[in-house]
C-alpha positions as CSV (number, residue, x, y, z in Angstrom):
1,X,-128.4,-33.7,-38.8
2,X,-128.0,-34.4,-42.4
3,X,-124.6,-36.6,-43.6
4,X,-121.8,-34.1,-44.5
5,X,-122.3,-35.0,-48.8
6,X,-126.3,-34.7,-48.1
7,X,-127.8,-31.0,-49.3
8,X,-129.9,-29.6,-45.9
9,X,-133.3,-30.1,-45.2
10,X,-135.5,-27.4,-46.5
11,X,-139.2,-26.3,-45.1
12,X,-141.3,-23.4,-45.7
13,X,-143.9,-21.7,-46.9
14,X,-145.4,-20.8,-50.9
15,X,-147.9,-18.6,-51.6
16,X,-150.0,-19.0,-54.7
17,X,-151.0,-15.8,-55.9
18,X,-152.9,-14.1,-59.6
19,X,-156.2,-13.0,-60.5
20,X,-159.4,-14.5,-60.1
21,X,-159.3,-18.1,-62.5
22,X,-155.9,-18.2,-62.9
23,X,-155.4,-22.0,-62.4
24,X,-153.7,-21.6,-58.7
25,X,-156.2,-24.1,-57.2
26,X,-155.7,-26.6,-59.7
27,X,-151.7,-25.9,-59.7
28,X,-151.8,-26.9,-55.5
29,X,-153.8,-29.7,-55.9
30,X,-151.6,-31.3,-58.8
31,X,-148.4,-29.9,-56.5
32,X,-149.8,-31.8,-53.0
33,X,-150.4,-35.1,-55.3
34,X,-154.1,-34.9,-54.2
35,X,-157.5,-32.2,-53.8
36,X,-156.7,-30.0,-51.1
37,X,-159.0,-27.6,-52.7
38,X,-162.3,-27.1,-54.6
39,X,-161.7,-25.9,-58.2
40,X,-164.2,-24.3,-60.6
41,X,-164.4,-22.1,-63.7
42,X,-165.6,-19.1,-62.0
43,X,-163.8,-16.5,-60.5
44,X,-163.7,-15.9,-56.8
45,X,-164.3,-19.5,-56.4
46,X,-161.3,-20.1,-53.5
47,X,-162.5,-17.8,-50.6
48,X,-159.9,-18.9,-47.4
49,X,-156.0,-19.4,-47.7
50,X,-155.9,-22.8,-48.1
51,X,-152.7,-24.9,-47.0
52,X,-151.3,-28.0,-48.9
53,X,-148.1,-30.1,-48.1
54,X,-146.0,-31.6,-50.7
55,X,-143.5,-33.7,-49.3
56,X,-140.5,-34.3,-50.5
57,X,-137.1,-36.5,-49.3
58,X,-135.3,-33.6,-48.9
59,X,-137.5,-31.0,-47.7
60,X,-141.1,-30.0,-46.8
61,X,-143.3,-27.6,-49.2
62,X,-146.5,-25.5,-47.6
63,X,-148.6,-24.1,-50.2
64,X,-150.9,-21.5,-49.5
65,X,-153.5,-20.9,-52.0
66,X,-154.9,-17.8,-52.0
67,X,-158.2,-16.5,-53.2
68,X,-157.7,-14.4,-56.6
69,X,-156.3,-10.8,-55.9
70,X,-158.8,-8.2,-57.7
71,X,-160.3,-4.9,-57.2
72,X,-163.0,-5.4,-55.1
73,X,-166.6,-4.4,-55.3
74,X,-168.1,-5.6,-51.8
75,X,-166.9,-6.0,-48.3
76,X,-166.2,-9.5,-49.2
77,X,-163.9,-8.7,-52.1
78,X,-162.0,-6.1,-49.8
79,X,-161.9,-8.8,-46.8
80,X,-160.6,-12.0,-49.7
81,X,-157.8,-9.3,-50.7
82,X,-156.7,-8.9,-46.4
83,X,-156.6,-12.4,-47.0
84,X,-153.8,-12.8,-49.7
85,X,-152.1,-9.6,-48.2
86,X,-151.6,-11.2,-44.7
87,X,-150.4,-14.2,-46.2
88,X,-148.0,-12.4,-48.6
89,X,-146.7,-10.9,-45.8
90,X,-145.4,-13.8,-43.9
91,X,-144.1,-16.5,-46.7
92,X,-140.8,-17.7,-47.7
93,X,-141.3,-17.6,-51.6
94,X,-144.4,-16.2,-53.6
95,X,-145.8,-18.0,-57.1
96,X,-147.2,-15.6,-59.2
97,X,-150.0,-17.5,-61.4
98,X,-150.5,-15.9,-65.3
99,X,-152.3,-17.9,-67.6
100,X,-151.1,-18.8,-70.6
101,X,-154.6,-18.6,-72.1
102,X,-155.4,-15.2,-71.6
103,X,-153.3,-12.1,-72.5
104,X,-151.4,-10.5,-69.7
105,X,-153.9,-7.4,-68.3
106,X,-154.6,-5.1,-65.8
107,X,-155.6,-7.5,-63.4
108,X,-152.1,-9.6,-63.6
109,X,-150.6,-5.3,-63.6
110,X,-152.3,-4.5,-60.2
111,X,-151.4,-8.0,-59.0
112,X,-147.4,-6.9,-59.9
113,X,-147.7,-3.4,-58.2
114,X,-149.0,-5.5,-54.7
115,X,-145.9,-7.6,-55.2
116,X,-142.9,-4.8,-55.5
117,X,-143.5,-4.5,-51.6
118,X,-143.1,-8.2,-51.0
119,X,-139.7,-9.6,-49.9
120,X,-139.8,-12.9,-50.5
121,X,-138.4,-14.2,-53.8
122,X,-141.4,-14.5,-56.8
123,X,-141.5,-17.6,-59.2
124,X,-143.8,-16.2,-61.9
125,X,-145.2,-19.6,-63.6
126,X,-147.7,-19.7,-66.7
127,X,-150.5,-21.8,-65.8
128,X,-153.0,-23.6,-68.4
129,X,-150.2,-24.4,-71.1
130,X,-152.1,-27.3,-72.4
131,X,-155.0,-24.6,-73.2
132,X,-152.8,-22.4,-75.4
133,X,-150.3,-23.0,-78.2
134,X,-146.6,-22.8,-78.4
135,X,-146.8,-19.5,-79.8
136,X,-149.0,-18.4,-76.8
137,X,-147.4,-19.4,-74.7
138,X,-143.7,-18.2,-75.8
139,X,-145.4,-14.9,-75.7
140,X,-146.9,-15.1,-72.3
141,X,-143.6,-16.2,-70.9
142,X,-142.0,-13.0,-72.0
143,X,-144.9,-11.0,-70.8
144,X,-145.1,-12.3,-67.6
145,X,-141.3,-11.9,-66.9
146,X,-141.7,-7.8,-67.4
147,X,-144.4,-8.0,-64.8
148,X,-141.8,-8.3,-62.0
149,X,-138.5,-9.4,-60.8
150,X,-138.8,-13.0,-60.9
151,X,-136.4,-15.6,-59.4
152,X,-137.6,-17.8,-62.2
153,X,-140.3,-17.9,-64.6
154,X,-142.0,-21.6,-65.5
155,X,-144.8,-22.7,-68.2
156,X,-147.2,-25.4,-66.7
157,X,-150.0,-27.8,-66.9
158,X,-151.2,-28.9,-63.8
159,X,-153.8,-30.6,-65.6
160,X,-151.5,-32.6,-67.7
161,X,-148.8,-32.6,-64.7
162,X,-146.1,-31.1,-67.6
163,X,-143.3,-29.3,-65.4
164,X,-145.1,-29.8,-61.9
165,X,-142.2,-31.9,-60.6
166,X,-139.8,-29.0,-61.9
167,X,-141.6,-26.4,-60.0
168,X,-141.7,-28.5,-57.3
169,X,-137.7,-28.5,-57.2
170,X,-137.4,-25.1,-57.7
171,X,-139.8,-24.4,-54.8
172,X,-138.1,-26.3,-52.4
173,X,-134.6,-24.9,-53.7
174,X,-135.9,-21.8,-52.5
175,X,-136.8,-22.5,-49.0
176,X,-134.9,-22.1,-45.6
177,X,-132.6,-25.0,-44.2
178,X,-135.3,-25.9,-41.1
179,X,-137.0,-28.7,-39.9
180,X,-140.5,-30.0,-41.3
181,X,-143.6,-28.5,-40.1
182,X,-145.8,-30.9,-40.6
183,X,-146.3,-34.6,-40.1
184,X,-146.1,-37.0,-42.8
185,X,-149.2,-38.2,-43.7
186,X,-150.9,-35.0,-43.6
187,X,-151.6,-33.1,-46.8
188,X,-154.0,-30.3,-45.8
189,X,-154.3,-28.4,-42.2
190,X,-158.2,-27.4,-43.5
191,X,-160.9,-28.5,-40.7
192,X,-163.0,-30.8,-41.5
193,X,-166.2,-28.8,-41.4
194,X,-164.8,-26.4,-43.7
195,X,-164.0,-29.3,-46.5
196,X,-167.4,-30.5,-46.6
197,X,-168.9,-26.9,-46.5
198,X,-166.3,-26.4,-50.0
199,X,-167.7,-29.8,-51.5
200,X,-171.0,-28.7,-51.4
201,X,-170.2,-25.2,-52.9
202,X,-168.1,-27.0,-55.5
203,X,-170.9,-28.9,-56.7
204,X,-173.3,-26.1,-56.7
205,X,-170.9,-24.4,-58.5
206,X,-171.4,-26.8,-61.3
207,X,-174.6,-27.0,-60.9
208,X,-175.8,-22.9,-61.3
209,X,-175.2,-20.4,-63.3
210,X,-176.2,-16.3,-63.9
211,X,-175.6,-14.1,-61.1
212,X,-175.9,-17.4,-58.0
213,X,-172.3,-18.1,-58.1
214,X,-171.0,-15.0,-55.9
215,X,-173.8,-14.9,-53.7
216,X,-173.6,-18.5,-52.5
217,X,-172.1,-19.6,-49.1
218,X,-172.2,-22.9,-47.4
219,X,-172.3,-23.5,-43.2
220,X,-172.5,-26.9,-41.7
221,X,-175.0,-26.6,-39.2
222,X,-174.2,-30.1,-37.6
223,X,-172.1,-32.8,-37.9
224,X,-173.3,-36.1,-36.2
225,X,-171.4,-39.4,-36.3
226,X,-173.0,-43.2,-35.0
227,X,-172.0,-46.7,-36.0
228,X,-173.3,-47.5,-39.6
229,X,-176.0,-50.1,-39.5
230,X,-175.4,-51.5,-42.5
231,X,-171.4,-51.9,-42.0
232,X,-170.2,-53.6,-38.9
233,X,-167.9,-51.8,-37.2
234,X,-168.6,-48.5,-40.0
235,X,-169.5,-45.0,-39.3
236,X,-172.4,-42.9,-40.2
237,X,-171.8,-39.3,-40.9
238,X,-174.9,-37.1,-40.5
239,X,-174.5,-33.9,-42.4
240,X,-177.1,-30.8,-42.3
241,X,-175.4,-27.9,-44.3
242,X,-176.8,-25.0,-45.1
243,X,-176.6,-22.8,-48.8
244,X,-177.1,-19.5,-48.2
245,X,-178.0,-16.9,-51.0
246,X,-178.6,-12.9,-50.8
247,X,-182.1,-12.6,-52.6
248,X,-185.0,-14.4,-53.0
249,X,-184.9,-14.7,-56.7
250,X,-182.4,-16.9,-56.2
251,X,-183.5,-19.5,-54.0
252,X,-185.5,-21.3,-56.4
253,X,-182.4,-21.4,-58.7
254,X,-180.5,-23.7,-56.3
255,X,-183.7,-25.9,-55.5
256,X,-184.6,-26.7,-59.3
257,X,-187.7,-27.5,-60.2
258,X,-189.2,-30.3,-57.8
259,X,-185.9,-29.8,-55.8
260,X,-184.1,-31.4,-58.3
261,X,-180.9,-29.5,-58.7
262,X,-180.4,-29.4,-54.9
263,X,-180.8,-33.2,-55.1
264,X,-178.3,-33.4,-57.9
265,X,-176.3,-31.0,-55.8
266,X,-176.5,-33.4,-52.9
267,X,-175.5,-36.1,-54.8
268,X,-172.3,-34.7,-56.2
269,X,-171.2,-33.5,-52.7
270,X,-172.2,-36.7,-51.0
271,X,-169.8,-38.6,-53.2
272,X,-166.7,-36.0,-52.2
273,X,-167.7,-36.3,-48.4
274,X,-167.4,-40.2,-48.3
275,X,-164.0,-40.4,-49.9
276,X,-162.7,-37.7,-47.3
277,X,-164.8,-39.3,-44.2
278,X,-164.1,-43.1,-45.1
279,X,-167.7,-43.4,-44.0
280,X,-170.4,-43.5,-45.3
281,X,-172.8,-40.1,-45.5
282,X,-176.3,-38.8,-45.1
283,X,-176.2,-35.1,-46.6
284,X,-179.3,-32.8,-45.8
285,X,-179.2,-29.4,-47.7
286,X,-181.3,-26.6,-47.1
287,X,-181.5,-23.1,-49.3
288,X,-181.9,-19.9,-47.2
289,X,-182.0,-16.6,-47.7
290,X,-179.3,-14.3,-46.1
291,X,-179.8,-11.0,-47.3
292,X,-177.1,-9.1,-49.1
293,X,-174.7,-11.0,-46.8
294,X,-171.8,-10.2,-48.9
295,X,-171.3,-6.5,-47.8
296,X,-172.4,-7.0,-44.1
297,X,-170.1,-7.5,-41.5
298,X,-171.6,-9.6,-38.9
299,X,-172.9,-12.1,-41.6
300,X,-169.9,-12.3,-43.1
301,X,-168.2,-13.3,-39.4
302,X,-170.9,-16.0,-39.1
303,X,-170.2,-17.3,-42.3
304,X,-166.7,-17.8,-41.4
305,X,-165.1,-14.7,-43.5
């Protein structure tokens, strides 16, 4: 029980929601204090709802970043968009990502029209202030508020951290009196697995360009931990993850010449893994070839989608 003077304990859940690029990623990570999820600058790049918790003295924030809502063109697309509908559907306040970068357009429109249905109360914030002017971003702040019927409307960098802490406030205002959900120390419910399969595709995602980018999926295969024998009383984490493409032509785009982007690739990820593990890694990456996978359903299942 809180003291009489004391405002109640708040808990609940925040969905992050916009189009494809439109900083929500970034936003949750600065929001949780730490990466809870793997950020890039191409579209489509977060592919599962993924849930960070901010704590807070007086109540307990679960964000749920969504993958970008859009009109989609394969079975994927349709199945990402069940995704952020689900989640929509069951969330105590919805954050409506526009960027202040990019003029409001038919993407941030059909992303409105989704949210008329919802009931939960929508903070609309403009992401990416520090990429736009003042003038820009006055603008977008008036556009974005026609979009919908918002509780509030915020401008933000989550790159600089400018009005994170506000939002924060205004999320938690916005919450139900409850209990917390989580446990203290934890930041992230994401399995492990699925972390170090997201660290490899962010770093491939850096690492490729042209047409690879959508067709690339990542499975650990297996997952083997022994005593380190170079640290007494360490751990060894043996990795073997897959990167799956849909053609051929694309295979040797991820390998490099001589294997050398792969290796680079490998390198990258490797670095991610041991901070998350405390441990240190031994990363083996293999390229495959999973045809079309994108618009099949039992390859999308086995991929975890």
């Amino acid at each position: 029980m809180n003291p009489p003077d004391e405002p109640p304990y708040r808990s609940g859940f925040a969905c992050l929601v916009g189009r494809p690029n439109a900083g929500k990623t970034t936003l949750t990570n600065a929001l949780v204090g730490e990466k809870v999820g793997i950020v890039s600058n191409r579209p489509q790049t977060t592919r599962h709802a993924i849930r960070g918790v901010v704590h807070r003295p007086g109540g307990q924030l679960v964000l749920v970043d969504t993958p970008g809502l859009h009109r989609p063109r394969s079975l994927l697309g349709r199945r990402l968009n069940d995704v952020v509908r689900d989640t929509l559907s069951d969330v105590d306040v919805v954050v409506f990502c526009v960027p202040a970068d990019q003029p409001v357009g038919t993407g941030d429109r059909y992303i409105a029209r989704q949210l008329a249905e919802v009931r939960a109360p929508v903070v609309v914030v403009v992401t990416k202030t520090d990429a736009a002017s003042r003038k820009q971003v006055a603008e977008q702040l008036l556009a974005a508020s026609s979009l919908v019927e918002a509780a509030e409307v915020v401008p933000v960098s989550a790159v600089r951290g400018d009005q994170v802490e506000l939002l924060e406030d205004l999320l938690v205002g916005l919450l139900p009196e409850g209990p917390p959900l989580y446990p203290p120390a934890q930041t992230t419910d994401e399995d492990v697995e699925r972390q170090l399969a997201e660290l490899v595709r962010e770093a491939a995602l850096e690492k490729v360009f042209q047409e690879v980018p959508h067709s690339l999926a990542v499975t650990i295969e297996e997952l083997i931990r022994r005593p380190d024998p170079k640290r007494d009383g360490g751990e060894l984490v043996e990795v073997h993850a897959l990167l799956h493409v849909e053609r051929p032509s694309q295979k040797p785009m991820l390998l490099g010449r001589g294997g050398s982007i792969v290796k680079a690739i490998g390198t990258e990820a490797r670095q991610g893994m041991e901070a998350l593990l405390g441990a240190r890694v031994h990363l083996d990456l293999h390229v495959t070839v999973l045809g079309e996978w994108q618009d099949d359903p039992k390859k999308l299942n086995r991929l975890g989608y």
